[in-house]
N, C-alpha and C positions, 0 to 999 in steps of 0.2 A: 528703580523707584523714582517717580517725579520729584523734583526738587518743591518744597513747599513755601510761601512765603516768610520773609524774615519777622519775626515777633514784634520787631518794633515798626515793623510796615502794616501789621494787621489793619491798624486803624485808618490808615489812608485808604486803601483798599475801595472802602466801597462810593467815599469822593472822586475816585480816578474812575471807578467802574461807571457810576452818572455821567462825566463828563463825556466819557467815550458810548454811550448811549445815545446822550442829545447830541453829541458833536456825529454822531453816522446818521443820524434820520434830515440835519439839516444839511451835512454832504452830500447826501443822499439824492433831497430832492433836488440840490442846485445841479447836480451832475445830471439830473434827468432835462431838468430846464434846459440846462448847456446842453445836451444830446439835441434838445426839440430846436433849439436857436440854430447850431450848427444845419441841422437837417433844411431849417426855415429859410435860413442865407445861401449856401449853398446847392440846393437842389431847387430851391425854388425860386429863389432870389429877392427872398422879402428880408428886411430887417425892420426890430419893433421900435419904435420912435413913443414918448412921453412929452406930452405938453405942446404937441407943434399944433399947427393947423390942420391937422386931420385927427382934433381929437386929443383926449386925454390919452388914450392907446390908440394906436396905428399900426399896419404891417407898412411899411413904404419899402421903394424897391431899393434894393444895396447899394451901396453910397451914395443914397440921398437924403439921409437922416440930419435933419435943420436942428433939432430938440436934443433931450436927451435921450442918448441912443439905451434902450436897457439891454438891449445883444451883448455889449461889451457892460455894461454892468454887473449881468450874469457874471460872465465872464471870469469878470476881477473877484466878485464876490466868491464864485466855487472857488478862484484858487486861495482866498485867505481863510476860507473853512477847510478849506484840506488842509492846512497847516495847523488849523488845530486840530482836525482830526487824528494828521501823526502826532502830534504832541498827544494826545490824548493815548491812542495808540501805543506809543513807547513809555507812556506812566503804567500803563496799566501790566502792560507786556513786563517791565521793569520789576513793578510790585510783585505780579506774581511769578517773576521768575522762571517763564515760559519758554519754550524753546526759543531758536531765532527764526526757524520757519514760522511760525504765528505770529511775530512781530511784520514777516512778509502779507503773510494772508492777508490780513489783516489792513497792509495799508494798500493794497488791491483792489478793498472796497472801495473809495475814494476814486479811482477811475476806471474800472470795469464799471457798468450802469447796470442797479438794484444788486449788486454783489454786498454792499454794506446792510442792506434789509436783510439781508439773507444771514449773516455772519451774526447782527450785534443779536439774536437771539440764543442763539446756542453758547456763544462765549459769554453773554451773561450769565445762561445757566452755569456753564464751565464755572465759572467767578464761585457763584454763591453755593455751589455743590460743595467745591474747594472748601472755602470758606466752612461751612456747614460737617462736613466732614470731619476735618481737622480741628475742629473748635477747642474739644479737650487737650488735642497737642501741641496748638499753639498757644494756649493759656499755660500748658504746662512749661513748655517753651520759656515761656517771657517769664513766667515764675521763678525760672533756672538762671535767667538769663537779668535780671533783677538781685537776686540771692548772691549772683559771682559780680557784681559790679559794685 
């Protein structure tokens, strides 16, 4: 039998369950971005330049970027949304008390590309099925669990 959330985590639950929604769609897309940058610099040998003289957007060729370079902006920016992605990731995995293969899966998404579109669907339904489910026995729960405290 699955282990089900603790009674007094019920209520974070569905904070942790948002966070890790918008924290995978905005993974998501920077990890696509980083795919198409990686792909732009190295195979083609363009990187994208901000504010210089060719423009507000420019491709200019690899290591000639005078401006701000946003190849390495991307960059930085996917890896401090994966960080909250795992944090988001491990609240949630936490709360509900999931196995620790899903805490893996899960943080997969984050750098396999479109594998987080793919996941935060079904593990939201997971969440709220859970949740939905259980509703009478975790109320009964915390009622028990209230009553001996």
């Amino acid at each position: 039998m699955p282990r089900l959330p603790k009674p007094a985590d019920i209520s974070k639950i569905p904070g942790a369950l948002r966070l890790y929604q918008v924290s995978s769609i905005i993974t998501g897309v920077f990890l696509l971005l980083l795919c198409a940058e990686v792909i732009a610099k190295f195979i083609y040998g363009y990187e994208v330049e901000m504010g210089g003289e060719n423009g507000f957007l420019a491709m200019v060729p690899k290591d000639t970027v005078a401006a701000v370079n946003v190849s390495t902006a991307i960059l930085i920016m996917h890896g401090w949304f994966y960080v909250l992605y795992l944090f988001a990731d491990f609240r949630l995995w936490s709360l509900m008390r999931w196995p620790f293969w899903r805490f893996v899966l899960i943080a997969l998404g984050g750098i396999i590309p479109t594998l987080s579109f793919f996941l935060e669907g079904p593990f939201t339904r997971t969440v709220k099925r859970t949740l939905a489910e259980n509703a009478d026995t975790t109320a009964a729960r915390a009622e028990k669990a209230e009553a001996t405290s």
